[in-house]
N, C-alpha and C positions, 0 to 999 in steps of 0.2 A: 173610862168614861170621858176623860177629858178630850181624847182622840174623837170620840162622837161627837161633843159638842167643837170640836176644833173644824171637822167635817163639814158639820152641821153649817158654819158659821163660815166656811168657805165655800159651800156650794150655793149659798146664797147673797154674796158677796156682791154681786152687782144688780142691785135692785133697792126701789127710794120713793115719800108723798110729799103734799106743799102743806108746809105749815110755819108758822112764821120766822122764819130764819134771824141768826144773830150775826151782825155783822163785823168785818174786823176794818181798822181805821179806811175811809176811803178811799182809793187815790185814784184823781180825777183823769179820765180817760181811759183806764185799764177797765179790760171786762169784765164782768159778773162773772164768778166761780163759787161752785158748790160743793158743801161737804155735804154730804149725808149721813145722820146715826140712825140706825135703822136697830128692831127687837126688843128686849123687852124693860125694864127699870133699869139697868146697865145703862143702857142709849139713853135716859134720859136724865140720866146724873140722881136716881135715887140716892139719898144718903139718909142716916139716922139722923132726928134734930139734937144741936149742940145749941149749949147757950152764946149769945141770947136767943131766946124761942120765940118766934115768930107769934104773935097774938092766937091763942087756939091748941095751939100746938104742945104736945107733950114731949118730954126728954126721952130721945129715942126713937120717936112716930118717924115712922119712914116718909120723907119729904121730895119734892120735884128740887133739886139746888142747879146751878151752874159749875158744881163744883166736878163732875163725874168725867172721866176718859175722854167723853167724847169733846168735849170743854177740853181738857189739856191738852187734845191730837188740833183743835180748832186752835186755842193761841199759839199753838207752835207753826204747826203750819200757814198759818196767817202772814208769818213773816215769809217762807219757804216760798207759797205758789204765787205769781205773778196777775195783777188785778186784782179783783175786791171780792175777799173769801167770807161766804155765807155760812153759818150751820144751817143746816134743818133740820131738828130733830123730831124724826118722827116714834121714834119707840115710844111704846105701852107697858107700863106695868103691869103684872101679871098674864101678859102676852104668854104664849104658847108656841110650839111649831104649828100645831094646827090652827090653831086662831088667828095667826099671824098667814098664814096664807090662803086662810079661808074667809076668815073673819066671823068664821062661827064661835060663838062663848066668847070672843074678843071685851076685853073691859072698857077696849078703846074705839070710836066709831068714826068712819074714814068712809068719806064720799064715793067711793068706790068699791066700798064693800069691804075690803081688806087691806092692814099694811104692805102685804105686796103688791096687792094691785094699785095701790095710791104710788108706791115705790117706782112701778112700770110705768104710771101715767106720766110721773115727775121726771122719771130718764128722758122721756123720751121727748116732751116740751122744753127739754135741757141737757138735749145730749152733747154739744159741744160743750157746756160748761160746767158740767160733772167733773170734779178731780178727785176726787177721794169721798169711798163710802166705807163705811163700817157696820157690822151686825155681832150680833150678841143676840143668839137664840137656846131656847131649847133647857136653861136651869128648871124655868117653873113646870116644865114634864117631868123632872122625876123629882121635885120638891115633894120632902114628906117619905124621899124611899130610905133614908135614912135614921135611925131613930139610937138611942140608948141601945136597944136590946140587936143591934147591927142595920146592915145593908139589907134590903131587899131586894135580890136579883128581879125577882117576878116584877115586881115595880119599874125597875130601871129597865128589864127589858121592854113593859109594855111602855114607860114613858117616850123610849128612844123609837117605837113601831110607827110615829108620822113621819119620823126623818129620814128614815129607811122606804118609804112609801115615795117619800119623795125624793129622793136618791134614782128611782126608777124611770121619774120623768125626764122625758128628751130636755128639758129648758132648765134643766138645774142638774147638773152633771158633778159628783162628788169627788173629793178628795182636792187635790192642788185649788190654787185660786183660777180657775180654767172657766168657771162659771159664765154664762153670753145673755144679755138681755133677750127675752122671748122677741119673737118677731112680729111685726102687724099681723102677720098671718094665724099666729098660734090661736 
């Protein structure tokens, strides 16, 4: 399974939307450079609340923090790329393969419809200053096939049946990180 979602997560590797990015210390005259976290509560640093608990908040509730991967690949790399490194993070909790590139059932609502389509729009008014994107797709499709009483193949298959659908299109080609932004034309 992991292989599918490793697939999954490289065949959509180069694609990104604007949403307000975090910045890393300035330095004057160097140019704007973008990370993107792209997919679904992974990208956006979900974690359970630890005390103190934020006003509302119970011990546990799954929370937006700054604490998540896409945060630790941002302060490391902040020092690594050259000019003034941004996050954006765009991921959704409870995102899906399909609602992430359709933006149907999506929890999250993106000017253009979908997190890949906001992903494409953002390449591409920021293609020279794209350096690093990351994605994290495709757990919340087979969340649930798991249980006490085992795995459920039938699950897991039909959970993994968008990623393999889209496996088939020309603009997201699977396996290696080989993936190419769609074209104006597409």
């Amino acid at each position: 399974m992991s292989l599918l979602v490793a697939s999954a997560a490289a065949a959509m590797a180069l694609l990104a939307s604007a949403a307000t990015p975090a910045a890393a210390a300035a330095r004057p005259g160097q140019p704007t450079r973008y990370y993107l976290a792209l997919g679904d509560s992974l990208a956006q640093g979900v974690q359970p609340a630890t005390p103190p608990l934020p006003p509302g908040v119970s011990l546990g509730q799954d929370i937006e923090t700054d604490q998540g991967y896409a945060d630790d690949l941002f302060a490391h790399y902040s020092v690594q790329f050259p000019g003034n490194l941004h996050l954006v993070k765009l991921g959704c909790p409870g995102e899906t393969t399909t609602s992430m590139l359709t933006g149907a059932g999506s929890p999250c609502t993106y000017r253009q419809g979908s997190q890949l389509a906001a992903a494409v729009a953002f390449i591409r008014a920021h293609r020279s200053a794209v350096v690093l994107i990351t994605i994290d797709i495709g757990a919340n499709n087979v969340d649930g096939c798991a249980t006490s009483a085992g795995i459920n193949q039938a699950c897991i298959n039909s959970g993994f049946a968008p990623r393999r659908a889209t496996c088939r299109r020309s603009w997201a080609p699977c396996g290696p990180p080989s993936a190419r932004i769609p074209s104006s034309r597409a």
